[in-house]
Backbone as CSV, one residue per row, in Angstrom:
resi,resn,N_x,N_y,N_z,CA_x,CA_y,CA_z,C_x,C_y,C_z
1,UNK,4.354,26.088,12.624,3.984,24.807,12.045,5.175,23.858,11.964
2,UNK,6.113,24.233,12.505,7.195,23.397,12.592,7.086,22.206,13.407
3,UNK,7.787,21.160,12.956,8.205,19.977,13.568,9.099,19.199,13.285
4,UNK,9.642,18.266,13.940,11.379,17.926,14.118,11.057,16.364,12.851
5,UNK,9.763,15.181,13.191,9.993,14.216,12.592,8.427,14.556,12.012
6,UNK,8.399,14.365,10.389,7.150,14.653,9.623,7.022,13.198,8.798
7,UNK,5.850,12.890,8.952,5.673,11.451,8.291,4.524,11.903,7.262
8,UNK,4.828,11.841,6.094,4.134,12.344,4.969,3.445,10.820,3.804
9,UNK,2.080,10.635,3.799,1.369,9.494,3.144,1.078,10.087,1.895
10,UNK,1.797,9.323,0.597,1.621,9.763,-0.542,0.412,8.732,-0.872
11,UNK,-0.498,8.920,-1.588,-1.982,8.497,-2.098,-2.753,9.813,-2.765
12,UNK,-3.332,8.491,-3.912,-4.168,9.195,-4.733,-5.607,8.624,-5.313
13,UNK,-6.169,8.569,-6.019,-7.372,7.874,-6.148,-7.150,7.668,-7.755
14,UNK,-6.168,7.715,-8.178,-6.299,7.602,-9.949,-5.110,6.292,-10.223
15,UNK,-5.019,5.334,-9.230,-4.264,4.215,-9.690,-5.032,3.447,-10.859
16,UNK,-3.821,3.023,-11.397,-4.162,2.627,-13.130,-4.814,1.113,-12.514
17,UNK,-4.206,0.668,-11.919,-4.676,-1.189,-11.810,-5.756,-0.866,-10.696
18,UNK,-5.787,-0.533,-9.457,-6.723,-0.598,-8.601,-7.378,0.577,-8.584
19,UNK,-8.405,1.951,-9.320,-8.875,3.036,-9.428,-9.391,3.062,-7.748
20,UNK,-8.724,4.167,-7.161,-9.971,4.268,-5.893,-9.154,3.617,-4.719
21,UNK,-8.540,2.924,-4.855,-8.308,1.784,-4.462,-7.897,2.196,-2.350
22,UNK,-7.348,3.217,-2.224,-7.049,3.747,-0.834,-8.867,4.253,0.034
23,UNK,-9.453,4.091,-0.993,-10.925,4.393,-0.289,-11.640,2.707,0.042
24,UNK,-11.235,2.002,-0.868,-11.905,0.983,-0.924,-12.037,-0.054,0.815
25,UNK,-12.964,-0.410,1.311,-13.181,-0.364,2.698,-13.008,-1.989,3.042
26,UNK,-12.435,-2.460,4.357,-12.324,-3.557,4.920,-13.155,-3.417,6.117
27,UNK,-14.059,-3.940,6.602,-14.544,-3.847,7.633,-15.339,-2.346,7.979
28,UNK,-16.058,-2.314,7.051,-16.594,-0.747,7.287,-15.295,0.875,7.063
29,UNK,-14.014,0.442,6.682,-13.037,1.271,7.096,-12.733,1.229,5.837
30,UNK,-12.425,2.521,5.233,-11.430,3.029,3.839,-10.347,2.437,4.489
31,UNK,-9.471,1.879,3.377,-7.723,1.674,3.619,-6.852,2.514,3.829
32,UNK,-7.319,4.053,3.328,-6.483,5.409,4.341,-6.662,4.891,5.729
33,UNK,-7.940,4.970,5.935,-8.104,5.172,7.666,-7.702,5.292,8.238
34,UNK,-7.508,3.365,7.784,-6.348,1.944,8.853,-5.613,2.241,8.863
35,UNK,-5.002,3.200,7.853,-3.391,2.852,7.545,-2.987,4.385,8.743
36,UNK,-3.933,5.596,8.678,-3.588,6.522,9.557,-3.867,6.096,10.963
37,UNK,-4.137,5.264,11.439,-5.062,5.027,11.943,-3.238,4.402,13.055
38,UNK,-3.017,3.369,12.417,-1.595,2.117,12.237,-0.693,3.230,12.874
39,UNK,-0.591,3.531,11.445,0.453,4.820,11.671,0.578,5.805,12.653
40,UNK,-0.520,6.547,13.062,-1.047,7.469,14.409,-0.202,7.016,16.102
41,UNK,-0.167,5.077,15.872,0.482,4.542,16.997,1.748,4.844,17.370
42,UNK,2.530,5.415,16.166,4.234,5.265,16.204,4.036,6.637,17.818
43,UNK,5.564,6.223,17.941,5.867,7.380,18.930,7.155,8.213,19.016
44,UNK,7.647,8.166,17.497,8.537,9.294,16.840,8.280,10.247,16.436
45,UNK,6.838,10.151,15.701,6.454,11.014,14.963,5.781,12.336,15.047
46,UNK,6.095,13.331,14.754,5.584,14.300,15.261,4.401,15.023,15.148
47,UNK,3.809,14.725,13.452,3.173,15.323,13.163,2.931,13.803,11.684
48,UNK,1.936,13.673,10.729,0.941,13.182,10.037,0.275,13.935,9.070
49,UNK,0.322,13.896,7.877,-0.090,14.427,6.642,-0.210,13.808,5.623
50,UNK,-1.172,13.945,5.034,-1.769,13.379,3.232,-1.247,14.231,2.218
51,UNK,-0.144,13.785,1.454,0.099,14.616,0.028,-0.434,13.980,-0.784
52,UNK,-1.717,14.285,-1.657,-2.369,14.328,-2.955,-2.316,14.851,-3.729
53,UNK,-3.237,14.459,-4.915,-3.045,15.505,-6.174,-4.138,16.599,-5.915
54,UNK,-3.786,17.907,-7.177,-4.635,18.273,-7.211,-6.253,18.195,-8.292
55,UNK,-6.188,17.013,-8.901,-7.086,16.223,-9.724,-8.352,16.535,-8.822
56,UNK,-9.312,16.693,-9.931,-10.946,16.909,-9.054,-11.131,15.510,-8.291
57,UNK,-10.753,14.664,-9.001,-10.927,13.411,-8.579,-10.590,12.759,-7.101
58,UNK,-9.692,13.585,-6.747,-9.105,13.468,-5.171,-9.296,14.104,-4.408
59,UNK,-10.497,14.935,-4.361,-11.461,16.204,-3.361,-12.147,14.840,-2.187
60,UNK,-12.662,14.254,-2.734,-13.155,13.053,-1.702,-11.889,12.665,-1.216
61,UNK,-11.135,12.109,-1.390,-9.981,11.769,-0.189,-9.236,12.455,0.421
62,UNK,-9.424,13.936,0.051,-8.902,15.258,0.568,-9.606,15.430,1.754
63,UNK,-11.164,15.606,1.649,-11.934,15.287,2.113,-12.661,15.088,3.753
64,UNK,-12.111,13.346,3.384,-12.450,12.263,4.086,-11.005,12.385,5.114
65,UNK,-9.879,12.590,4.688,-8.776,12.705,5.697,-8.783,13.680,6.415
66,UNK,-9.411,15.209,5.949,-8.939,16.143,6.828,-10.346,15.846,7.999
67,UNK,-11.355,15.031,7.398,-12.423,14.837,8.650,-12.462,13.643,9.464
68,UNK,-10.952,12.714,9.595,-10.597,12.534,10.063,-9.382,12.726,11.108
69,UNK,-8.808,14.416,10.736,-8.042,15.200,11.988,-7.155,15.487,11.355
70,UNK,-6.354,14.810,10.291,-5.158,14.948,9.333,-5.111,15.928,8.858
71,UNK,-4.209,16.734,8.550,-4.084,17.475,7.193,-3.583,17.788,6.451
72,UNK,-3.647,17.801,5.069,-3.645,17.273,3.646,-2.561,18.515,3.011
73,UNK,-1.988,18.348,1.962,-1.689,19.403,1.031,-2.276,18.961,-0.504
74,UNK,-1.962,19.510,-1.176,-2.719,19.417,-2.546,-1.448,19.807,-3.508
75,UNK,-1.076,18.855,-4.713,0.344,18.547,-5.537,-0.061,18.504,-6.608
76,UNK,0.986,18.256,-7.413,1.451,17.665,-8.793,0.854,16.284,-9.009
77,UNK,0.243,16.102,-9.603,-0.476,14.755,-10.393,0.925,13.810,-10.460
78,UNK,1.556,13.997,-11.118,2.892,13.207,-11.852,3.944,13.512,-10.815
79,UNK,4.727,14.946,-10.554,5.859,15.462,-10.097,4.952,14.876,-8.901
80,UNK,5.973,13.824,-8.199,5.307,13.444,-6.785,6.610,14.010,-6.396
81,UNK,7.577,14.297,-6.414,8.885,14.610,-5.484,8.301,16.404,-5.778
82,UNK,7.555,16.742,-6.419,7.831,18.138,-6.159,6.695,18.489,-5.051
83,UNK,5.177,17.715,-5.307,4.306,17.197,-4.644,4.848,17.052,-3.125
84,UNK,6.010,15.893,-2.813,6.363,15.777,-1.755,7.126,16.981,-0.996
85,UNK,8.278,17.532,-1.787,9.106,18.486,-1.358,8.197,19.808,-0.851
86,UNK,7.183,20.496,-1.523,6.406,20.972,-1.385,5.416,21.303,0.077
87,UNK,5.031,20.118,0.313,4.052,19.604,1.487,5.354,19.709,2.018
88,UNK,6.308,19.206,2.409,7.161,18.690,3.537,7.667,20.721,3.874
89,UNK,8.074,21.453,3.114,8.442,22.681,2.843,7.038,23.876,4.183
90,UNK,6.236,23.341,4.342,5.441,24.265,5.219,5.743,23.708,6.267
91,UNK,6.367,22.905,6.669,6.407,22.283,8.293,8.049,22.507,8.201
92,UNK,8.407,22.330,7.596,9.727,22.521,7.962,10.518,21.809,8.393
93,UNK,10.551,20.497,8.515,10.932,19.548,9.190,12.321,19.098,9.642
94,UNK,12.654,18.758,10.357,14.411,18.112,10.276,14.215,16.945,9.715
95,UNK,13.531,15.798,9.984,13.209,14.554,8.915,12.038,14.012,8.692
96,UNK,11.807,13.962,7.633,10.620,13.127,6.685,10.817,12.124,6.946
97,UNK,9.619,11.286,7.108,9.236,10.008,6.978,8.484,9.698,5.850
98,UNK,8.830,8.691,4.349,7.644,8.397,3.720,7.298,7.184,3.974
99,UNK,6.025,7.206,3.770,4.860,6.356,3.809,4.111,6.058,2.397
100,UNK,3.744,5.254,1.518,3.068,5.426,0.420,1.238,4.491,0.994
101,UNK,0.195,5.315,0.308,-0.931,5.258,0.794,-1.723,3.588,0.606
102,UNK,-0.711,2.911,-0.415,-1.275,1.419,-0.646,-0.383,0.310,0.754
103,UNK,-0.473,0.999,1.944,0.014,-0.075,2.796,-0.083,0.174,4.084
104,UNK,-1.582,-0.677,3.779,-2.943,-0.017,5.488,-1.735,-1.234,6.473
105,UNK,-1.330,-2.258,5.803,-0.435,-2.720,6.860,0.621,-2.466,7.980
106,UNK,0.592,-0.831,7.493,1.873,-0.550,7.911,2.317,-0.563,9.223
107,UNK,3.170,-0.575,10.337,3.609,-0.941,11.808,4.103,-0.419,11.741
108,UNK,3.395,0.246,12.878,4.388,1.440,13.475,5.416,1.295,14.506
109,UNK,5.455,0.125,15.024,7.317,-0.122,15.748,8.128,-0.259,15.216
110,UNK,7.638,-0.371,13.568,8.844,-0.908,12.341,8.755,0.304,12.304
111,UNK,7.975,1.604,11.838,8.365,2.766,11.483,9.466,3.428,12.340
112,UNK,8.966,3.380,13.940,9.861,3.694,15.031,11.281,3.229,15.186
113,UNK,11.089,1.849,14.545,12.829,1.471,14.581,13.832,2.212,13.452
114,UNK,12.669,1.840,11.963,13.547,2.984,11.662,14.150,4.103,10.979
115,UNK,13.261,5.102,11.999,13.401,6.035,12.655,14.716,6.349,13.386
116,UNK,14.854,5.190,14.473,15.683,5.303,15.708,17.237,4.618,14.715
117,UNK,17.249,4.044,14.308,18.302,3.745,13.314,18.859,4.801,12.268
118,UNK,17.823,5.644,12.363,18.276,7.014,11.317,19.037,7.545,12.201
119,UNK,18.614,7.982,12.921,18.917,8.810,14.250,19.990,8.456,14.902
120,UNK,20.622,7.309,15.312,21.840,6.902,15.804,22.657,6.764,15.180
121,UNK,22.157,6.444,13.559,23.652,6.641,12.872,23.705,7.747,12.002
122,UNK,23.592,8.892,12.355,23.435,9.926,11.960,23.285,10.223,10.631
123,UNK,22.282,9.128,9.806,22.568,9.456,8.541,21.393,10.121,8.014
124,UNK,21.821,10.590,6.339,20.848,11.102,5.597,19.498,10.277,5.109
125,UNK,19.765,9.356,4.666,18.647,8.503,4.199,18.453,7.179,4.925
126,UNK,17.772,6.787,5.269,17.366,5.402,5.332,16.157,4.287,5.420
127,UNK,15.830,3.248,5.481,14.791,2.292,4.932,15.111,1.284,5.193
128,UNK,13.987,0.515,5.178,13.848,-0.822,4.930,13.695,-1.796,4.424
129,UNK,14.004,-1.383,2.667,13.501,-1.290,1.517,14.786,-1.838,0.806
130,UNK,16.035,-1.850,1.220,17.175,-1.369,-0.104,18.345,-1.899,0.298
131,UNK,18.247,-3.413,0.909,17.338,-4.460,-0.508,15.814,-4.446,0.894
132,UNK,14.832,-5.053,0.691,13.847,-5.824,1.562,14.010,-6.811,1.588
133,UNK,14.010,-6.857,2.830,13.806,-8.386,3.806,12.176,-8.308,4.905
134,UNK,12.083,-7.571,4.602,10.527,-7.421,5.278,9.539,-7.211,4.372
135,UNK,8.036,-7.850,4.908,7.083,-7.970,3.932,6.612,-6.764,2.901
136,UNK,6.528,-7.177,1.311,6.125,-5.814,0.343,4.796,-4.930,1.507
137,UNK,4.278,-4.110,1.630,3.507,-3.112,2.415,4.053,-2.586,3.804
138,UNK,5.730,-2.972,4.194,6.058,-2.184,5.678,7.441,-1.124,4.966
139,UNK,6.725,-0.522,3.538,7.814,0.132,3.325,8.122,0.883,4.190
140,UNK,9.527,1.806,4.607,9.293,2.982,5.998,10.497,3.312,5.046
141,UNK,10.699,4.472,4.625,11.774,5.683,4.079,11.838,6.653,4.919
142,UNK,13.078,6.806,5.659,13.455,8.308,6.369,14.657,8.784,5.819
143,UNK,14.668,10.051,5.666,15.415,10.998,4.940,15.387,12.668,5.843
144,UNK,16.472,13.266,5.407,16.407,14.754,5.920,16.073,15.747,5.003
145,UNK,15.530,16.785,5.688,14.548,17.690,4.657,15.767,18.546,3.686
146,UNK,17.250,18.115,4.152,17.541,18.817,3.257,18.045,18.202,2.090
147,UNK,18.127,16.750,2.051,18.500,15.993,1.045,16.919,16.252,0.371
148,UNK,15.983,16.428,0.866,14.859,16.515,0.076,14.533,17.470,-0.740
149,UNK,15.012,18.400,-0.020,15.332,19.754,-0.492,16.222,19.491,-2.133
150,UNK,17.539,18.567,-2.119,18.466,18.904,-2.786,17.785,17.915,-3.852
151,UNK,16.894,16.650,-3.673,16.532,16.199,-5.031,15.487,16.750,-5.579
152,UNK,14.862,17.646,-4.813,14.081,18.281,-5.691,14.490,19.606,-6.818
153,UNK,15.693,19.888,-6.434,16.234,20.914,-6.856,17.218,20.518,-8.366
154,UNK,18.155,19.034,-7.834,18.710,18.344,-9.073,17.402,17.024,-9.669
155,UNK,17.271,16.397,-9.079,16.608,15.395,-10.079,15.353,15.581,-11.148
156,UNK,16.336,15.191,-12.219,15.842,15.633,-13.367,14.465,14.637,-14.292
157,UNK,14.797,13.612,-14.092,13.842,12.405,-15.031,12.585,11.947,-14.344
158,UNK,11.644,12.064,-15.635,10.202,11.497,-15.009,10.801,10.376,-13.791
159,UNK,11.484,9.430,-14.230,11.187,8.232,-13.357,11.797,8.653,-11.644
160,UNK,12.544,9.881,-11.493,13.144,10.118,-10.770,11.746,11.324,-9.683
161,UNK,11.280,11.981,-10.939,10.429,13.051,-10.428,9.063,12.317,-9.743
162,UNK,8.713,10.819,-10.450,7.106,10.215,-9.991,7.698,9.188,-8.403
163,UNK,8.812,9.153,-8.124,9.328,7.638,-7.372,9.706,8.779,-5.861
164,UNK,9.943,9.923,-5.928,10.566,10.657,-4.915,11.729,10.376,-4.502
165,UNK,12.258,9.046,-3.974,13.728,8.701,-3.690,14.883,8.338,-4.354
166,UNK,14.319,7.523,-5.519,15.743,7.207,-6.729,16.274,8.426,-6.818
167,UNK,16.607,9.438,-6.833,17.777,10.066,-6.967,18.280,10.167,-5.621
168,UNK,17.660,10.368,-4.142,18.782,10.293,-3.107,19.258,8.831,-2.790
169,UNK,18.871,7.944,-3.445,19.326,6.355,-3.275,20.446,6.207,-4.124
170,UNK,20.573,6.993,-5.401,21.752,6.515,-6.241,22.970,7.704,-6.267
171,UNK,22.545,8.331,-4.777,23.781,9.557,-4.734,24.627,9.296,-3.934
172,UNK,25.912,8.636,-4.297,26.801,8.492,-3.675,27.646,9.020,-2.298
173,UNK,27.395,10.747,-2.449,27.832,11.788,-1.688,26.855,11.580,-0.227
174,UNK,25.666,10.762,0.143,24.811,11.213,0.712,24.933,9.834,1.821
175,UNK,25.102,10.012,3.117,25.364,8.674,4.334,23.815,8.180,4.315
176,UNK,23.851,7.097,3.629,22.625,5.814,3.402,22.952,4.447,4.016
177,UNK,22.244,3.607,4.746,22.316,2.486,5.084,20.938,1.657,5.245
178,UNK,20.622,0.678,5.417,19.499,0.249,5.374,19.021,-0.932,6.564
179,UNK,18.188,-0.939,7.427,17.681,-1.795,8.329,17.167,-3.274,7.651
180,UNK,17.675,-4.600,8.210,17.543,-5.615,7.745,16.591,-6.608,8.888
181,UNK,15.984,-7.614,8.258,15.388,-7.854,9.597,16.529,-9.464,9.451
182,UNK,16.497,-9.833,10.351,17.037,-11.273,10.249,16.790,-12.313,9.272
183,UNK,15.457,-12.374,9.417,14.741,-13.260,8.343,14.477,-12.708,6.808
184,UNK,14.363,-13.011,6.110,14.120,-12.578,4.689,12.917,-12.684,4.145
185,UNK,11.725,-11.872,4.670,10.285,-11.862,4.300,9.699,-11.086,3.092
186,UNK,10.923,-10.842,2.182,10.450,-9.755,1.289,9.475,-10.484,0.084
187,UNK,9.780,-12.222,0.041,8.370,-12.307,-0.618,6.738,-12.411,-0.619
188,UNK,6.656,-12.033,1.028,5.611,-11.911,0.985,4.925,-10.283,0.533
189,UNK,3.301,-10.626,0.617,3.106,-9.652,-0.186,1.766,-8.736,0.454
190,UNK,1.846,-7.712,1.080,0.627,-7.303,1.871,0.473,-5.754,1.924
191,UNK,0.863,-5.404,0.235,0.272,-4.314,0.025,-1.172,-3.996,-0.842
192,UNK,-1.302,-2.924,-1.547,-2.213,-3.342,-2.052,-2.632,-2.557,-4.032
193,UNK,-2.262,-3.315,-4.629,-1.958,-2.680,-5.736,-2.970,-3.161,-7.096
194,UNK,-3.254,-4.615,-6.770,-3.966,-5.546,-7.336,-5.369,-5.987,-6.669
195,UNK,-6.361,-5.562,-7.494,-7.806,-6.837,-6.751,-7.609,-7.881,-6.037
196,UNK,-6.258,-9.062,-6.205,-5.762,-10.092,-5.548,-5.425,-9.303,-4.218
197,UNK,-4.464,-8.576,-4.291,-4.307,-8.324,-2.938,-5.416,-7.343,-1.531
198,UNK,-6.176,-7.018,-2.414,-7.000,-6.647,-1.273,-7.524,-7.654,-1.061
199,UNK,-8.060,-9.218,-1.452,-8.192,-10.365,-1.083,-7.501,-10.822,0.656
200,UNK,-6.327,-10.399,0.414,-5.426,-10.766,0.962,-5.362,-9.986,2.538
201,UNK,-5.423,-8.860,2.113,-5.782,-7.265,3.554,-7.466,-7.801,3.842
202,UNK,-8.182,-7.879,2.991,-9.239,-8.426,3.774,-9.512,-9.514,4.749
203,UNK,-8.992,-10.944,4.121,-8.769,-11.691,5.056,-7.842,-11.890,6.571
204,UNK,-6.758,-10.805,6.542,-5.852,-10.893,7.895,-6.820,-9.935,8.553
205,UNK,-7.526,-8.520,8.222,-8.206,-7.909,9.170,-9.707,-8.382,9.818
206,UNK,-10.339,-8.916,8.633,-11.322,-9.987,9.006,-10.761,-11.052,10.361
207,UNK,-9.572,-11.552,10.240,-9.094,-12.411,11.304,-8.886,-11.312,13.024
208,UNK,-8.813,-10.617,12.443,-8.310,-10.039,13.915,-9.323,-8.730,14.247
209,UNK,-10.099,-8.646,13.253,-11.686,-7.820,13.700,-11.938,-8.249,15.568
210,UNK,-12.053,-6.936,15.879,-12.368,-5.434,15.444,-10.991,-4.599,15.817
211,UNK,-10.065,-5.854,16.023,-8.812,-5.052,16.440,-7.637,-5.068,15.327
212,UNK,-7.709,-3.439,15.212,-6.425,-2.773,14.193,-4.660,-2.732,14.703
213,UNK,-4.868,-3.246,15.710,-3.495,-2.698,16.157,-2.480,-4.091,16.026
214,UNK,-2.784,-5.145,15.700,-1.602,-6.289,15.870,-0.545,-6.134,15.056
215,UNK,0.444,-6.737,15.259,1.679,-6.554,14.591,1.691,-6.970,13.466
216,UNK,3.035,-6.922,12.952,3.366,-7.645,11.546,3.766,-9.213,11.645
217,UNK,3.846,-9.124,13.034,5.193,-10.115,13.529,3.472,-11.252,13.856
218,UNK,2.369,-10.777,14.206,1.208,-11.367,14.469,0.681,-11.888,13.372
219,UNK,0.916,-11.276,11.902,0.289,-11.584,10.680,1.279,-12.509,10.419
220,UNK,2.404,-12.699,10.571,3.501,-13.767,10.280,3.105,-15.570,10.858
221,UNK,2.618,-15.100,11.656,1.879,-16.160,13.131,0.888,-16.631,12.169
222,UNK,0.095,-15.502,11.667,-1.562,-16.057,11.478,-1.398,-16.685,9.720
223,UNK,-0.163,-16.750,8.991,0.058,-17.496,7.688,0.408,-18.786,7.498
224,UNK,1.422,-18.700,8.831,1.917,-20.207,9.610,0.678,-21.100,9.935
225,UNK,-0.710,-20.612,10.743,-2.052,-21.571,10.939,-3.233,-21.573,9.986
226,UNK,-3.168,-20.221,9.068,-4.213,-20.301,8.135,-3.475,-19.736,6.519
227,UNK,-2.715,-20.765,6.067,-1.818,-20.470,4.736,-2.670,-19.922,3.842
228,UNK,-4.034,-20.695,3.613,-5.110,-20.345,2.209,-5.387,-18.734,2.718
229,UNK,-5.048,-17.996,3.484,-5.394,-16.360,3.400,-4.578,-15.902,2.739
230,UNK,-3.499,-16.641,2.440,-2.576,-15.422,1.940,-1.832,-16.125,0.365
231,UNK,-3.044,-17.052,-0.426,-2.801,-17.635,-1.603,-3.097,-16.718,-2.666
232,UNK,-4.177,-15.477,-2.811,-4.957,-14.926,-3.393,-3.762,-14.010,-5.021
233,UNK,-2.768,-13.851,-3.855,-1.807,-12.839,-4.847,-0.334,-13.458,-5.106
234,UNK,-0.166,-14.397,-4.801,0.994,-15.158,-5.064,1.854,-15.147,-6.281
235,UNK,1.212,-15.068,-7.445,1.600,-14.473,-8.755,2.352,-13.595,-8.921
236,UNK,1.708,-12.344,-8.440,2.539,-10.564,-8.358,3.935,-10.240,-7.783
237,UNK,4.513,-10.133,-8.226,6.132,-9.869,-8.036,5.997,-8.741,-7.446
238,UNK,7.246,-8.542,-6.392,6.963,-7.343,-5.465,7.436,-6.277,-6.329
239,UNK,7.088,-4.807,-6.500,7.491,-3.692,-7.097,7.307,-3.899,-8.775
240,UNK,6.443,-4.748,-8.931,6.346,-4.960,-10.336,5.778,-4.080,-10.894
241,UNK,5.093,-2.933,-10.747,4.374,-2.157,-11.169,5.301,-0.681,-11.725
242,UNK,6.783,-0.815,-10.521,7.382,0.377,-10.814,7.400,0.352,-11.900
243,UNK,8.241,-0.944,-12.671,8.666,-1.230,-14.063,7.871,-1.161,-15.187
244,UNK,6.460,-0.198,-15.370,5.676,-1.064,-16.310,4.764,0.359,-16.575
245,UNK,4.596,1.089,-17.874,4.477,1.954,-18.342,2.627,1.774,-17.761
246,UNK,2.032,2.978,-18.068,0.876,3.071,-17.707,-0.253,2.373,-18.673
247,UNK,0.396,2.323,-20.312,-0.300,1.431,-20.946,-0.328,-0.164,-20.901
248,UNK,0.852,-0.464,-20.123,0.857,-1.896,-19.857,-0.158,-2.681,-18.625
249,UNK,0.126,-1.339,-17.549,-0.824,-1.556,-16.658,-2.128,-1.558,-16.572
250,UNK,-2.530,-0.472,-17.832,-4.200,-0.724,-18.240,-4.165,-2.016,-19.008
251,UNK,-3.749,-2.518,-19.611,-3.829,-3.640,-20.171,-4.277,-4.888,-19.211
252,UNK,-2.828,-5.145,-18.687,-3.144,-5.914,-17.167,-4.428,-5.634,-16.632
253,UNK,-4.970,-4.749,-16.418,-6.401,-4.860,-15.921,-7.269,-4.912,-16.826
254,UNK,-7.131,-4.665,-18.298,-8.375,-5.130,-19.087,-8.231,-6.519,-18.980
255,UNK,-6.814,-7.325,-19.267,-7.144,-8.794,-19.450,-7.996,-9.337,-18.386
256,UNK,-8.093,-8.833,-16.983,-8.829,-9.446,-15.782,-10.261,-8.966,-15.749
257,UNK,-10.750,-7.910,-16.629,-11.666,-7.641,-16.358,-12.535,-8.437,-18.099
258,UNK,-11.943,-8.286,-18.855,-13.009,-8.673,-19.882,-12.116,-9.593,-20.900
259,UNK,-12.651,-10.942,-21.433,-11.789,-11.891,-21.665,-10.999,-12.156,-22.930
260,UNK,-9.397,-11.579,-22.509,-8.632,-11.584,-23.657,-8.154,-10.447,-23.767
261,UNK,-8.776,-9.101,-22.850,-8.344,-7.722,-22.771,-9.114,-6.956,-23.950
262,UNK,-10.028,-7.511,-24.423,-10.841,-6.388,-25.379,-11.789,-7.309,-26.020
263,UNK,-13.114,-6.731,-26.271,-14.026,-7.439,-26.973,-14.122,-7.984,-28.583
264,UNK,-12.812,-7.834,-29.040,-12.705,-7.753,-30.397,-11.799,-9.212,-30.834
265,UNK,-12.498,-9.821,-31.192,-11.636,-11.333,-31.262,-10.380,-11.222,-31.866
266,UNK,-10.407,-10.601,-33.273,-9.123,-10.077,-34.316,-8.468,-9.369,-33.636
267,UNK,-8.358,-8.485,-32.551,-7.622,-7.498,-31.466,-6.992,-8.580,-30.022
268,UNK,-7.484,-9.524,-30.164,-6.557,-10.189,-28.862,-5.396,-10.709,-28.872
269,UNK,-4.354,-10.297,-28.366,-3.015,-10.808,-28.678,-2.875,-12.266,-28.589
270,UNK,-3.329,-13.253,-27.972,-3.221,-14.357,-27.804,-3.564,-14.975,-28.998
C-alpha cells in the first residue's frame, strides 16, 4: 500500500457554521465530489484519500466517497493531526499532501507546482499559505511523513492537535519555505465555510457548467466580467473561523438564522 506522494482531504460533516456542508450539492454534485474530482487531475499525486471522523454522523460521507473509488480512513473527531498522522501511517508515504474538504475550488496545477517546489528545494514543509497571496480555497500544504510523524509525537495543544500544521510551521529546526504567486489574491474568497460563500461556488460553477476542470487563473477572468458573482461573501475575513471558539461560531449562525440570535427579546445582546 505504499506510495511516494499521498494527498490526504480532511472533511467532516459536523461544521459548526455550515453543518453538512461538503455534501451540500452545486449542480447535481456534493462539494466532495468536485473537489476529488479537481484534485484527481493533478499529476504528482500518487494516490487520494478521505480522513474523517469516526462520528455516526460521517458514515454517509464515508460512504458516498468510497463509492466514488476513494478510500477513506476513519479518526479522531477533534485530534485531526492524530486523525491525519494515522491515515497517512498505512501508506507510508515519503510526502503528504494536505488538502482540507471546504475547497471544491481546488487546482490541481497549483497543487502540482507545489509539489514540484517541495521537491527541488528539498525541503520539509511547504505551501502556499504562509503568508497567501493566492485565493482563500487553493490552500496546498506539502510536508514529509516524517515531520508528520514528529508532530504527532511532540505537539502538545488542542490548537496544535485540531489545525495539523502549527506545530511544523513554528519549528524552527525544520527547512520551510513558501510559494508566492506574483500577484496578491489572498483577499479573495472561494472557499466554503459560510452560507455566503457557497453563494459564491455556486455561481462560478453555474458559469462554466457542465465543465469542472477550468482554472483558477479562469475564475480570476470571470470576476473581472461578472463582479456581482463574487459580492455574496465580501464581509468574511479569510481564516476567521480558526480564531473563534465553537461557541462563538454557533452564535454567528444563530444571529443569521433567527433574528437577534435567540427568540428571547431580554436575551439579545444588542
Amino acid at each position: 500500500m505504499e506510495c511516494k506522494v499521498l494527498a490526504i482531504v480532511q472533511a467532516r460533516l459536523g461544521s459548526t457554521r455550515l453543518p453538512g456542508k461538503v455534501l451540500k450539492r452545486v449542480n447535481g454534485r456534493p462539494l466532495i465530489q468536485i473537489l476529488l474530482h479537481r484534485l484527481s487531475k493533478s499529476k504528482k499525486l500518487d494516490k487520494i484519500i478521505l480522513a474523517t471522523s469516526k462520528k455516526e454522523e460521517n458514515d454517509v460521507l464515508d460512504s458516498f466517497v468510497q463509492n466514488l473509488g476513494f478510500e477513506t480512513y476513519r479518526g479522531s473527531e477533534k485530534d485531526v493531526l492524530g486523525r491525519y498522522y494515522n491515515a497517512a501511517k498505512i501508506y507510508n508515504p515519503k510526502f503528504v499532501v494536505r488538502i482540507t474538504g471546504d475547497c471544491p475550488m481546488i487546482d490541481s496545477d497549483l497543487v502540482d507546482d507545489v509539489i514540484r517546489f517541495f521537491e527541488e528545494n528539498n525541503l520539509e514543509y511547504a505551501s502556499n499559505i504562509n503568508p497567501p497571496t493566492y485565493p482563500d480555497g487553493l490552500d496546498v500544504e506539502v510536508f514529509t511523513y516524517e515531520v508528520l510523524k514528529e508532530a504527532n509525537q511532540y505537539a502538545k495543544t488542542p490548537y496544535e492537535r485540531e489545525h495539523v500544521t502549527p506545530y511544523i510551521k513554528s519549528n524552527d529546526n525544520y527547512k520551510i519555505d513558501n510559494v508566492f504567486n506574483n500577484n496578491n489574491y489572498s483577499n479573495e474568497r472561494w472557499t466554503v465555510d459560510e452560507p455566503e460563500d457557497l453563494i459564491i461556488i455556486k455561481n462560478i460553477f453555474n458559469h462554466f457548467k457542465p465543465n469542472l476542470d477550468f482554472s483558477w487563473k479562469d475564475v480570476l477572468r470571470l470576476k473581472k466580467s461578472h463582479p456581482d458573482y463574487f459580492k455574496a461573501n465580501k464581509s468574511i475575513q479569510r481564516n476567521a473561523g480558526a480564531e473563534l471558539g465553537t461557541g462563538q461560531k454557533l452564535w454567528n449562525r444563530a444571529k443569521k438564522i433567527i433574528p437577534g440570535g435567540n427568540m428571547l427579546l431580554s436575551k439579545r445582546a444588542e
